[in-house]
KOLKEMI-323036 format. One record per atom (N, C-alpha, C): x, y, z; atom name; residue in one letter; chain. Coordinates in Angstrom, 1 decimal, always signed. Atoms other than C-alpha are relative to their C-alpha. Layout:
% residues N
      u      v      w  a r c
      X      Y      Z CA A A
...
% end
This chain:
% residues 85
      u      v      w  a r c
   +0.8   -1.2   +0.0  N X A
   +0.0   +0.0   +0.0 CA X A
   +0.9   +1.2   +0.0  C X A
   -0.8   -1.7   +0.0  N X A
   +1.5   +3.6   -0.7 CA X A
   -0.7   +0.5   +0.9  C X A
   +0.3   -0.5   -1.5  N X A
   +1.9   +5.5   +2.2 CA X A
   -0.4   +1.2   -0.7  C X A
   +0.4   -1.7   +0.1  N X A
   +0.2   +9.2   +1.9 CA X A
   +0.9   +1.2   +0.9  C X A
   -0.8   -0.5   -0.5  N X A
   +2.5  +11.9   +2.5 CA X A
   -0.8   +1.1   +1.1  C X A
   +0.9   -1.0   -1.1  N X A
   +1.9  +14.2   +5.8 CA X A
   -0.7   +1.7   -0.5  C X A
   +0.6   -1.1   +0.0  N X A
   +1.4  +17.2   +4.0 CA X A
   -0.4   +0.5   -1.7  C X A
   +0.5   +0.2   +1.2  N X A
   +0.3  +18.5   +0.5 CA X A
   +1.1   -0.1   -1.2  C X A
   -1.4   +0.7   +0.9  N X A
   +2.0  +17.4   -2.7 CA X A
   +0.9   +0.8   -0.6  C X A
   -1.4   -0.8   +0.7  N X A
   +5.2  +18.8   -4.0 CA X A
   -0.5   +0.9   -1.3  C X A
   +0.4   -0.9   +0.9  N X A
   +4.9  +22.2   -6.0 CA X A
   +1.8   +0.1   -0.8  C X A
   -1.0   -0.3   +0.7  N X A
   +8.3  +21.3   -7.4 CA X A
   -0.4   -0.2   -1.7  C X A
   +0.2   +0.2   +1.6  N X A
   +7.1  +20.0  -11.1 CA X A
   -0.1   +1.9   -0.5  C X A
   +0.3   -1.0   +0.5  N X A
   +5.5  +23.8  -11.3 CA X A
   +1.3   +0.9   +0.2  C X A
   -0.8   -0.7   -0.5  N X A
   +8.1  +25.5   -9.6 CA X A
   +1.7   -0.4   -1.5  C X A
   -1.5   -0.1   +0.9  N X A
  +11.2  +24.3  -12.3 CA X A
   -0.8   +0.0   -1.6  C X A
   +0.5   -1.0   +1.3  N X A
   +8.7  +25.3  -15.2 CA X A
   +0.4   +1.1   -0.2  C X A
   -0.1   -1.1   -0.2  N X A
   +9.1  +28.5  -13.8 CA X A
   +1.3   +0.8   -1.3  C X A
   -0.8   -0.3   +0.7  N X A
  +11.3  +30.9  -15.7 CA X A
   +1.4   +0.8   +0.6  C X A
   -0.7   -0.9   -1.3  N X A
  +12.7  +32.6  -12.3 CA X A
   +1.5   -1.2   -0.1  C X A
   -0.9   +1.1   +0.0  N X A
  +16.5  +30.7  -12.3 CA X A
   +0.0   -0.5   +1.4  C X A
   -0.2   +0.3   -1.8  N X A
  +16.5  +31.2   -8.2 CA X A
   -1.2   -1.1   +0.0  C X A
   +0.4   +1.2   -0.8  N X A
  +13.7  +29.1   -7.7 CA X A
   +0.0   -1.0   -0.6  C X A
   -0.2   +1.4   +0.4  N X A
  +14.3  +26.4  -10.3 CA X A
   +1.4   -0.5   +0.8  C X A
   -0.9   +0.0   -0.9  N X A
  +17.9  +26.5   -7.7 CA X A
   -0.7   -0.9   +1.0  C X A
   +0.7   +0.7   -1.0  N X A
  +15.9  +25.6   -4.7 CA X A
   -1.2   -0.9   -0.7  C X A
   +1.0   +1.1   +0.1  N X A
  +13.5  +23.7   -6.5 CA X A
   +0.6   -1.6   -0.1  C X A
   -0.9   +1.0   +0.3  N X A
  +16.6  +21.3   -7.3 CA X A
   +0.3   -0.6   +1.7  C X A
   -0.2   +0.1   -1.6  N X A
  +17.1  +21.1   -3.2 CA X A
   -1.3   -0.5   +0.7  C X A
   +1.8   +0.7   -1.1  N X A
  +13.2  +19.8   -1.9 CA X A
   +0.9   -1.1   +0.3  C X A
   +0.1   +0.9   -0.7  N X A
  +13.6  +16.9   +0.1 CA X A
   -1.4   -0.3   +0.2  C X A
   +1.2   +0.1   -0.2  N X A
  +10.4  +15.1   +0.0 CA X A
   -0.3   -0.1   +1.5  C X A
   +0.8   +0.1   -1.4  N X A
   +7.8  +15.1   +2.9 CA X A
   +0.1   -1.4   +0.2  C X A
   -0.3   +0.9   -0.7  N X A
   +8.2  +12.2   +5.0 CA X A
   -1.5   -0.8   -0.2  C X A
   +1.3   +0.5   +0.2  N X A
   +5.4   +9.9   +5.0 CA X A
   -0.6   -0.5   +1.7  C X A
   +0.4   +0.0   -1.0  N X A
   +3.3   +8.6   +7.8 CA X A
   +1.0   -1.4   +0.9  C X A
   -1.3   +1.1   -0.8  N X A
   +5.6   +5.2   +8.5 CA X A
   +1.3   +0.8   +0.3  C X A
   -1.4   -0.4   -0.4  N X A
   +8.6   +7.7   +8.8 CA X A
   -0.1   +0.4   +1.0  C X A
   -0.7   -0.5   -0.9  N X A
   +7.9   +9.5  +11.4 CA X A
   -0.1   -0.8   +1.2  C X A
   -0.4   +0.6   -1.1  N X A
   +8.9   +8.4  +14.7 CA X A
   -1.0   +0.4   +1.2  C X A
   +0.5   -0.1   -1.3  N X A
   +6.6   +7.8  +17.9 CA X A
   +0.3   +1.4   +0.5  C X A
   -0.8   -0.8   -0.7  N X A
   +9.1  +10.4  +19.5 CA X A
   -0.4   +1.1   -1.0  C X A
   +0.2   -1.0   +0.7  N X A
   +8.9  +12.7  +16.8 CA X A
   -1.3   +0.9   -0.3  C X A
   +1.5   -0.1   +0.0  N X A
   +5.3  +12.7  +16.4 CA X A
   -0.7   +0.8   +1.3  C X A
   +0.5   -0.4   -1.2  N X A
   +4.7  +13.2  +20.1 CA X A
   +0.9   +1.7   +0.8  C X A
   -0.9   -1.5   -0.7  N X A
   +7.7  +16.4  +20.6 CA X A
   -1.2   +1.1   -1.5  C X A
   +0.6   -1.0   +0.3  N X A
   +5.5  +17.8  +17.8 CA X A
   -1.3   +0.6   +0.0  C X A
   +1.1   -0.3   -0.5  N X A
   +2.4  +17.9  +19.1 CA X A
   +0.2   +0.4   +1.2  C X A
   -0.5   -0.6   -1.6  N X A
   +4.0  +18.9  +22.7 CA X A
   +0.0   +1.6   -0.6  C X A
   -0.4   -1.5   +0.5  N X A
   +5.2  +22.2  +20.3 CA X A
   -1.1   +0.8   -0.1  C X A
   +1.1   -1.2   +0.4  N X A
   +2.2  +23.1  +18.9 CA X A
   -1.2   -0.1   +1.2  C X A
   +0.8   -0.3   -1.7  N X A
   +0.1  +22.7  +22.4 CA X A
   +0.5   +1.2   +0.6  C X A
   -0.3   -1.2   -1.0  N X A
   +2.2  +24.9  +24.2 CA X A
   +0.5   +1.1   -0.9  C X A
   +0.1   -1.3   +1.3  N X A
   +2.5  +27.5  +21.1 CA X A
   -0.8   +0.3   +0.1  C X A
   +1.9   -0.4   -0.2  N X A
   -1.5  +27.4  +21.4 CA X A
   +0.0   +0.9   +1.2  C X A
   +0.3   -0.7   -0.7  N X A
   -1.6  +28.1  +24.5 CA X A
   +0.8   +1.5   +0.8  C X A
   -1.0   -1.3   -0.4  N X A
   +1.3  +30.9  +25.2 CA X A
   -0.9   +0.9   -0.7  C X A
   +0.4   -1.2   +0.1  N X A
   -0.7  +32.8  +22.1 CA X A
   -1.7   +0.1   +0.8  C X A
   +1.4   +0.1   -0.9  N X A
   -4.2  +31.9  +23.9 CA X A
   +0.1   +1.0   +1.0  C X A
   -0.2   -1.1   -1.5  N X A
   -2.9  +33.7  +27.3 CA X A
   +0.4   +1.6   -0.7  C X A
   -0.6   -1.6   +0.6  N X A
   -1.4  +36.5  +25.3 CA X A
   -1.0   +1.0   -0.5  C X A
   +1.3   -0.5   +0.4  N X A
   -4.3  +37.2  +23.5 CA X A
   -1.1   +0.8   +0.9  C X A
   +1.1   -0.4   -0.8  N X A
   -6.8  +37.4  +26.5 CA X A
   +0.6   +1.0   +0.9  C X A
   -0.1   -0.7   -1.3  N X A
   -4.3  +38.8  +28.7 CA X A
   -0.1   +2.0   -1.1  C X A
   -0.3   -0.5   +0.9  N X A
   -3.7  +41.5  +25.9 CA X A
   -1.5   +1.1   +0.0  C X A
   +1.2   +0.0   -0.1  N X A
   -7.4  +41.4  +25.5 CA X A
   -0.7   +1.1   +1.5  C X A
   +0.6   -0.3   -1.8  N X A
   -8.4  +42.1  +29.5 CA X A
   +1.0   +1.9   +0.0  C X A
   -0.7   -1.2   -0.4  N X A
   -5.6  +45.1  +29.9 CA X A
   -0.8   +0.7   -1.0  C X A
   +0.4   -1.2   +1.0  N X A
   -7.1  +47.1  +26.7 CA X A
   -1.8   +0.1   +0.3  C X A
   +1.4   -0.2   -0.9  N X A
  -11.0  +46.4  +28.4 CA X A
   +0.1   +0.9   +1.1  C X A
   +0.0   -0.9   -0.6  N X A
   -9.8  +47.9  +31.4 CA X A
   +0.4   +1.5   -0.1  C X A
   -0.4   -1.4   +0.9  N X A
   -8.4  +50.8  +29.5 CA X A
   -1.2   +0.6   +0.1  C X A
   +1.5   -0.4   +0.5  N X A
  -12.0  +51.4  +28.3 CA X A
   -0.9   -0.7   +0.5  C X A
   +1.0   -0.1   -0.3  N X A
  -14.7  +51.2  +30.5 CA X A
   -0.8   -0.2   -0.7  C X A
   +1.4   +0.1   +0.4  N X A
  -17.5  +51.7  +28.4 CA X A
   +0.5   -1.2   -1.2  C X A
   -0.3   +0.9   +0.6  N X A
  -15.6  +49.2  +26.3 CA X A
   -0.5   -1.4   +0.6  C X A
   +0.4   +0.5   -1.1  N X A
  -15.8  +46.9  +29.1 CA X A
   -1.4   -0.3   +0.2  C X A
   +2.0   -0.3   -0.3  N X A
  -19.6  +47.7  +29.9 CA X A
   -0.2   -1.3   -1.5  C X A
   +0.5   +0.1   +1.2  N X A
  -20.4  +46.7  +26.3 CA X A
   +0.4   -1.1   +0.3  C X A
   -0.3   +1.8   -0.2  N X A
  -18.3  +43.0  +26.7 CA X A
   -0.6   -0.2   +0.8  C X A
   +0.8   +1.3   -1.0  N X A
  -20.1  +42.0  +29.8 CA X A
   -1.3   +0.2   -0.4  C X A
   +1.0   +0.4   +0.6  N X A
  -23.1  +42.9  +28.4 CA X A
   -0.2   -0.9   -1.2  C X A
   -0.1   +1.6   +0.9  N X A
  -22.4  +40.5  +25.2 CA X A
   -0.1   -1.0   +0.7  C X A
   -0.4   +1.3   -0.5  N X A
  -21.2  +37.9  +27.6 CA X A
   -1.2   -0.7   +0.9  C X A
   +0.7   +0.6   -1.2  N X A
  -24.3  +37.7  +29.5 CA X A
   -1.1   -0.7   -1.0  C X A
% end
């Protein structure tokens, strides 16, 4: 069975059409995407650890971000708790 690659398919064919010389350069350098037997238990699981805790750093950032510019503005404020209710 052919394995399905993790991400979408290679834009090299279009890319060394191109008439640009630099990116038919790097188009000569891709390294295909890995498939789903490649990657490793370990690997799989540090990059789901990455994008968790990337979520949630901009998640706090956001709200905290969020909360200081409400208290700023009062009638700003007013107005969100009345949506929220």
């Amino acid at each position: 069975m052919r394995q399905k690659p993790l991400c979408a398919p290679s834009r090299v064919p279009q890319i060394q059409k191109s008439a640009h010389p630099q990116l038919r350069s790097h188009a000569h350098t891709h390294t295909p995407a890995p498939t789903y037997a490649q990657v490793s238990s370990t690997q799989l699981r540090d990059d789901l650890l990455s994008m968790l805790v990337a979520g949630h750093e901009t998640t706090g950032s956001a709200l905290t971000w969020t909360l200081y510019l409400l208290v700023k503005n009062p009638e700003k404020m007013a107005k969100a708790q009345v949506g929220a209710r």
